[in-house]
C-alpha positions as CSV (number, residue, x, y, z in Angstrom):
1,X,6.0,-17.1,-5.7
2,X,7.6,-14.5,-7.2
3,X,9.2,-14.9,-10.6
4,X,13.1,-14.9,-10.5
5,X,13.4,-13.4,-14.0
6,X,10.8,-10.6,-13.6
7,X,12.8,-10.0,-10.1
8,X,16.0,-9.3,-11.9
9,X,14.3,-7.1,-14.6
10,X,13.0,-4.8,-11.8
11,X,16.0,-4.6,-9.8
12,X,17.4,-3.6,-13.3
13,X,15.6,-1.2,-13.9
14,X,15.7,0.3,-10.7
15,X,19.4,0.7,-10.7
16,X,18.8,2.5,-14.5
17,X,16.7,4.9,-13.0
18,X,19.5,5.5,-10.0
19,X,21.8,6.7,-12.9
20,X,19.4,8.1,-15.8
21,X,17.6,10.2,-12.6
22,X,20.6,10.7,-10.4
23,X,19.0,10.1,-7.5
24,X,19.6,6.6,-4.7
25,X,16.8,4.6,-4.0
26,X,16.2,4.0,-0.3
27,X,13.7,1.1,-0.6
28,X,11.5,-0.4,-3.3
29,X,8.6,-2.8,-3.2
30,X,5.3,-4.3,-4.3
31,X,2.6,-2.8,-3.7
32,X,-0.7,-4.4,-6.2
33,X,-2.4,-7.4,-5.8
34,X,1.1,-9.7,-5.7
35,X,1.5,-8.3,-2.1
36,X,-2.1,-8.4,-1.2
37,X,-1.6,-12.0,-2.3
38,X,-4.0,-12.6,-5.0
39,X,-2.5,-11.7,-8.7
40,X,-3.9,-12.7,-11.6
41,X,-1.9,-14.4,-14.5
42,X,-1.6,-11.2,-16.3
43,X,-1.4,-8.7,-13.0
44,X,0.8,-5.9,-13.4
45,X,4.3,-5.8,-11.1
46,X,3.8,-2.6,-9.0
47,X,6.5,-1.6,-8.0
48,X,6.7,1.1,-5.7
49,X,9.9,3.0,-4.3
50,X,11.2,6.0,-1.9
51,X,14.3,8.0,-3.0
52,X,16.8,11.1,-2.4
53,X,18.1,13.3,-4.5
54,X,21.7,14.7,-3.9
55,X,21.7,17.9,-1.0
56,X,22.3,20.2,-3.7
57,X,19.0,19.8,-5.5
58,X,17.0,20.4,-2.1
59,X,18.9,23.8,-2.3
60,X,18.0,25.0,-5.4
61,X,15.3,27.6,-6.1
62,X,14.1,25.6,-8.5
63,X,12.5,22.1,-7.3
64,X,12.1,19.3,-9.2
65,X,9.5,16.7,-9.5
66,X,9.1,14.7,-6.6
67,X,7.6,12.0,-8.3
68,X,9.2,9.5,-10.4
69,X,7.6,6.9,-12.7
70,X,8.0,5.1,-16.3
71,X,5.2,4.0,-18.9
72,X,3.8,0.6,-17.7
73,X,5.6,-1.8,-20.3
74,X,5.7,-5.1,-20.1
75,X,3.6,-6.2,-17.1
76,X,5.9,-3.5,-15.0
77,X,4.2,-0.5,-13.5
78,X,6.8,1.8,-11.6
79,X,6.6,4.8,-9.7
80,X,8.6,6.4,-7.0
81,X,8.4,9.4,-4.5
82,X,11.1,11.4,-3.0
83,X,11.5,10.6,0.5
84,X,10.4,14.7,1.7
85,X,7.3,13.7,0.0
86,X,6.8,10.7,1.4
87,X,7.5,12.1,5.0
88,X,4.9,14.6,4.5
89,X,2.9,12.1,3.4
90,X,3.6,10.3,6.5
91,X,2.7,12.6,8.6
92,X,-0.5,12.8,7.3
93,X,-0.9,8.7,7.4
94,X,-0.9,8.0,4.2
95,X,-2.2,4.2,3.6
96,X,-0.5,3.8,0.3
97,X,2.9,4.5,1.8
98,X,2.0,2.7,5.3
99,X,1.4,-0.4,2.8
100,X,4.6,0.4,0.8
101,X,6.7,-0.2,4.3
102,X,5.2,-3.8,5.6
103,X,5.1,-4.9,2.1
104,X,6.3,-8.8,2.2
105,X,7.6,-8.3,-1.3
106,X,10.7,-6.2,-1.1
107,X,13.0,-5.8,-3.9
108,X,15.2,-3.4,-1.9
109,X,16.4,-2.3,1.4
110,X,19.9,-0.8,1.4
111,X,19.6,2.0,4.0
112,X,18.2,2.5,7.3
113,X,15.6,4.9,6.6
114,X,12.8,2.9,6.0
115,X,13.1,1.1,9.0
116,X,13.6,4.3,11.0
117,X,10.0,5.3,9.4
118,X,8.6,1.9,10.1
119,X,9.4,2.1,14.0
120,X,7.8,5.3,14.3
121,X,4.7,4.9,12.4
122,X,2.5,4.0,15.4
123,X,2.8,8.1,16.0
124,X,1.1,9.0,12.8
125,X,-1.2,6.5,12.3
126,X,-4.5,8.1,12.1
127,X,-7.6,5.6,12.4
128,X,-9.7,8.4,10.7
129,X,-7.9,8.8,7.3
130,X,-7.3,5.2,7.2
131,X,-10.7,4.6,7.7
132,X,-11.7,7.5,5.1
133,X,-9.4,5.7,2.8
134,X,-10.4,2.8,2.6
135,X,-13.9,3.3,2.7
136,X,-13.9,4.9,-0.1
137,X,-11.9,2.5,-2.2
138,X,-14.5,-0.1,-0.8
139,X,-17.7,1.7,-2.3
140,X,-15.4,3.0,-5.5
141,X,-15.0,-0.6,-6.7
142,X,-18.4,-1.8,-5.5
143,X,-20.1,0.9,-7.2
144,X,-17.9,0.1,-10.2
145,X,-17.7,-3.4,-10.6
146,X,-20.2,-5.5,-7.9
147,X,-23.7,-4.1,-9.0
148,X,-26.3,-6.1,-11.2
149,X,-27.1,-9.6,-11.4
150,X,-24.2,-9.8,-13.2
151,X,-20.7,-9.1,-11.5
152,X,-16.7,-9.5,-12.4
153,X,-16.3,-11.9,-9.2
154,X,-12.6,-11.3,-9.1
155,X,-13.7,-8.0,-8.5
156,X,-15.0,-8.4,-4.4
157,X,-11.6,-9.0,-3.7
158,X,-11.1,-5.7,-4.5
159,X,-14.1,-5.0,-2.0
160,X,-13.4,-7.5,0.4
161,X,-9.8,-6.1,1.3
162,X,-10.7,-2.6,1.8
163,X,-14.1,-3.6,3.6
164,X,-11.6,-5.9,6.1
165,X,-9.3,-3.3,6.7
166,X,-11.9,-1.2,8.0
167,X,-13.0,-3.8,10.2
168,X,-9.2,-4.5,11.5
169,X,-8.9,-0.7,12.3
170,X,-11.8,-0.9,14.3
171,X,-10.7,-3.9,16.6
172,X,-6.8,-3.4,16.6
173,X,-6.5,0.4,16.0
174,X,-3.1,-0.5,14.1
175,X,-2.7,0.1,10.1
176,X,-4.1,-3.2,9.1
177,X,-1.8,-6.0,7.3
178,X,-1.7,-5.8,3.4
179,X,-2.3,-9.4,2.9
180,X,-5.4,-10.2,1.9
181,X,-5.8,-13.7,3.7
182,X,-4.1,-12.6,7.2
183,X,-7.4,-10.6,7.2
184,X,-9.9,-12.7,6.2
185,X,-7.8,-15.5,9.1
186,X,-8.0,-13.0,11.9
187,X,-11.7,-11.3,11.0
188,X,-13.7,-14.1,9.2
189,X,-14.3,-17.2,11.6
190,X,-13.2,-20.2,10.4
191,X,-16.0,-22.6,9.6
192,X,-18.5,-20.0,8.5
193,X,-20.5,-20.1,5.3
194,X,-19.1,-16.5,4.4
195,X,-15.1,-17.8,5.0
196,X,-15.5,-20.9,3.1
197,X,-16.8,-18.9,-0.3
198,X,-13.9,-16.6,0.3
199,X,-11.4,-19.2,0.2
200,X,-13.5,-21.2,-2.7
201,X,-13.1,-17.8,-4.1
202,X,-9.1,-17.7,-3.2
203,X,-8.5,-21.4,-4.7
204,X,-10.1,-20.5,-7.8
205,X,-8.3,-17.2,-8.1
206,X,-4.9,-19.0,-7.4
207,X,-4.9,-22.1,-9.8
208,X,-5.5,-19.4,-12.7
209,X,-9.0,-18.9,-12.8
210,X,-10.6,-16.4,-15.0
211,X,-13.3,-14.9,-13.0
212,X,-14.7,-13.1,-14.9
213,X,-18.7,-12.0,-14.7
214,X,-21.0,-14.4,-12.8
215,X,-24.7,-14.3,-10.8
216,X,-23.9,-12.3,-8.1
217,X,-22.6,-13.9,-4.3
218,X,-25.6,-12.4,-2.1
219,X,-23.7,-13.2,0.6
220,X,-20.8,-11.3,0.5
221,X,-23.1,-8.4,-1.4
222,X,-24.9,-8.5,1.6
223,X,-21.4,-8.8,3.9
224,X,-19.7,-5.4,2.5
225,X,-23.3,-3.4,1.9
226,X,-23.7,-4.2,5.2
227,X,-20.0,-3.0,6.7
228,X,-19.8,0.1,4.3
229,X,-23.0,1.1,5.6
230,X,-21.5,1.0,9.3
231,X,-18.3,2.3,8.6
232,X,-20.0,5.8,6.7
233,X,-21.6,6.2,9.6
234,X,-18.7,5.7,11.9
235,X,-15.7,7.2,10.0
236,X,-16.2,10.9,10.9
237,X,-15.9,10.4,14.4
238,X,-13.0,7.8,14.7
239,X,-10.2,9.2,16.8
240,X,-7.4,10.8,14.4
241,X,-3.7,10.4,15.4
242,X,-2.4,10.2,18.5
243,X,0.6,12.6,17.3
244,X,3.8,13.1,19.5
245,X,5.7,16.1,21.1
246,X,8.4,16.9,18.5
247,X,7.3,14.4,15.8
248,X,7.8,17.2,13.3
249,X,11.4,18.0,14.4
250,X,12.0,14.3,14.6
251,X,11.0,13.7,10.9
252,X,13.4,16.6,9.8
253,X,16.0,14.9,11.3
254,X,15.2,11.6,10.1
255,X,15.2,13.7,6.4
256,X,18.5,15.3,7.3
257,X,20.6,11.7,8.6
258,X,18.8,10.0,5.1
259,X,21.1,12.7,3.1
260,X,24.0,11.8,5.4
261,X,23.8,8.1,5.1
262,X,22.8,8.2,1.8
263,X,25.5,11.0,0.6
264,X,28.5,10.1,3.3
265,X,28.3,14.1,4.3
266,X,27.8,15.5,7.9
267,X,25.5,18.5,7.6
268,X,26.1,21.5,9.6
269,X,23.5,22.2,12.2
């Protein structure tokens, strides 16, 4: 559940940085372990957001930063791209951005580009860089945390999601959900030995639990060696993005109708 008065905070801030930046913010979300759906007590807010600047700053010779982002400060981490780099981040298929838009914690949604992104994401989604990605993130925190007979158990979460999205993009060929226990409900079977210590795992994580560093699970050691192993082998040759006729032109005018809405200007052609 999210907390009311943290909500309020960030949606303050948010409108602070529409003035202080002068820029509008298209849509805003969380994107850390709240919206994976297992925080800790002290787990940052990360907040992540999409914005436009007015016309006139896309036609100066001089750019500006397309990123924007404030010093974490109390339990609030924020950052925010501009929406040209976020479309050409898109196009690539970007997973932190792809997990930005079906975030169930949204903290705002005023105009219709984010949906417009949403409906055509299928186009970009590229089972290779997603794969890449998460990989990677898998055998970063494994390497990092999961090693030794000692471990940080709340740490294989951090394993376990990455590991499962991997696995989802290999049986759905979608971008996999970002919550953590639609993946474990559609990939673990229910009854096994390996589902009932994640959810032990879940409960204990939940109610407040530290979790800090226990014996090793072998089991779930044993789980993600076993599918990072698979998927290193595998990654290089999954299929990349099925791509579209036009896709380019079609983002540029998605860009272009963001200003308009945004601005309440008609463009010339």
């Amino acid at each position: 559940m999210l907390d009311k008065q943290m909500e309020t905070t960030i949606r303050t801030e948010l409108e602070r940085i529409e003035s202080e930046e002068g820029v509008r913010i298209l849509y805003a979300c969380e994107s850390g372990s709240r919206a994976w759906g297992f925080p800790s007590r002290d787990s940052d807010y990360d907040v992540r957001f999409i914005y436009v600047r007015p016309v006139s700053e896309y036609l100066s010779l001089f750019e500006k930063r397309d990123v924007i982002e404030r010093p974490i400060s109390g339990m609030l981490d924020i950052v925010g791209w501009d929406l040209k780099k976020a479309l050409r981040l898109f196009l690539k298929s970007n997973p932190p951005l792809l997990e930005w838009l079906q975030s169930p914690i949204r903290y705002l949604e005023k105009y219709s580009v984010a949906e417009q992104i949403r409906r055509i994401a299928p186009e970009t989604f590229s089972p290779r860089s997603c794969l890449h990605h998460y990989l990677h993130m898998a055998q970063g925190n494994y390497r990092d945390y999961l090693q030794g007979e000692q471990v940080k158990i709340k740490k294989y979460f951090y394993v376990l999601r990455p590991v499962l999205a991997c696995v989802w993009i290999e049986q759905h060929d979608t971008m996999p959900p970002i919550e953590f226990e639609r993946l474990v409900g559609d990939l673990i079977p229910e009854g096994s030995e390996l589902n009932a210590l994640i959810q032990e795992l879940l409960v204990r994580k939940k109610a407040g639990d530290e979790l800090g560093y226990e014996p090793r699970l072998s089991l779930l050691n044993d789980f993600v060696e076993e599918k990072m192993a698979y998927y290193a082998q595998i990654a290089s040759t999954t299929k990349t993005a099925a791509g579209g006729k036009g896709l380019d032109q079609h983002l540029n005018d998605l860009f272009r109708s963001a200003l308009e809405e945004v601005w309440g200007l008609e463009l010339d052609e």
